[in-house]
C-alpha positions as CSV (number, residue, x, y, z in Angstrom):
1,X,0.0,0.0,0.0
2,X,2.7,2.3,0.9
3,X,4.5,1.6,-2.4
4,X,1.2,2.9,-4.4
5,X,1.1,5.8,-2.1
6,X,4.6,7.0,-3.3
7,X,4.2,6.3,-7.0
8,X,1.0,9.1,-6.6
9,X,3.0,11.6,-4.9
10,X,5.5,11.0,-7.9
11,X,3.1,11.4,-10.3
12,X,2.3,14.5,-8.7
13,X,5.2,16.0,-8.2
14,X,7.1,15.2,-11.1
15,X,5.8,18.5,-13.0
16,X,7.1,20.6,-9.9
17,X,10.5,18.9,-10.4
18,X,10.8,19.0,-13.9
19,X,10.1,22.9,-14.2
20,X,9.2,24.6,-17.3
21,X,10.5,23.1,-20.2
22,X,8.1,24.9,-22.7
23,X,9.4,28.0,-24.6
24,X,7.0,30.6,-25.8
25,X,8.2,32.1,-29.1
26,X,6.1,34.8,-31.4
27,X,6.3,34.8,-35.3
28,X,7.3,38.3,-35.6
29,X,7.5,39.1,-39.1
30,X,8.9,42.9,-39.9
31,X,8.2,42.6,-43.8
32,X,5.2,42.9,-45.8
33,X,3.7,39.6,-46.5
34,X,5.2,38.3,-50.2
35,X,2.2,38.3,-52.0
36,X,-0.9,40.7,-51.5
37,X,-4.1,38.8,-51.1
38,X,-6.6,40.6,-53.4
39,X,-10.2,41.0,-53.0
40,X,-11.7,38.2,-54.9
41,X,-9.4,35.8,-53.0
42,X,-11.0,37.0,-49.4
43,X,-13.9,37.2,-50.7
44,X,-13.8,33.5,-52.2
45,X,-12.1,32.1,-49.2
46,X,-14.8,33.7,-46.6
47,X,-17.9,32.0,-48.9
48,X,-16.3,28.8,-49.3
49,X,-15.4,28.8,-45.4
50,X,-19.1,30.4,-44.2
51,X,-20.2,27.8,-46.5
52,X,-18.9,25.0,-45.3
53,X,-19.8,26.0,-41.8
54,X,-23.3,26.7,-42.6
55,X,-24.3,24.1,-45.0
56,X,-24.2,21.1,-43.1
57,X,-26.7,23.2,-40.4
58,X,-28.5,24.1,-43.3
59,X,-29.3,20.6,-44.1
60,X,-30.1,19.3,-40.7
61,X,-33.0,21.8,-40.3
62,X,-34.0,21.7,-43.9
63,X,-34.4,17.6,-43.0
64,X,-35.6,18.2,-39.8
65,X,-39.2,16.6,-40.2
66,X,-37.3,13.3,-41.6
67,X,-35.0,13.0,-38.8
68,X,-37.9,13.9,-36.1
69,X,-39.6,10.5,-37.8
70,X,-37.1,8.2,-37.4
């Protein structure tokens, strides 16, 4: 029993012992990006992404009557 009791307070206090071992580092990037992103692209990308967030919603209440009867 005593030999479970220490592997827990290992478990535990392993993270204290071990200390921070994760390093934080930011992307900073001082230039301009290399190629402009125009209009049409946002555009495009913003449909295709509300799109594919709101379609799949769309379908489930469109359906809804279907999937109340089963």
């Amino acid at each position: 029993m005593s030999g479970l009791l220490r592997g827990i307070s290992r478990i535990r206090t392993a993270p204290l012992l071990r200390g921070s071992t994760v390093v934080q580092r930011a992307n900073i990037v001082s230039k301009p990006a290399k190629h402009a992103i125009g209009p049409a692209e946002t555009v495009v990308g913003l449909g295709l992404f509300s799109l594919v967030i709101l379609a799949p919603s769309g379908w489930i209440l469109a359906n809804l009557e279907n999937y109340k009867k089963k």
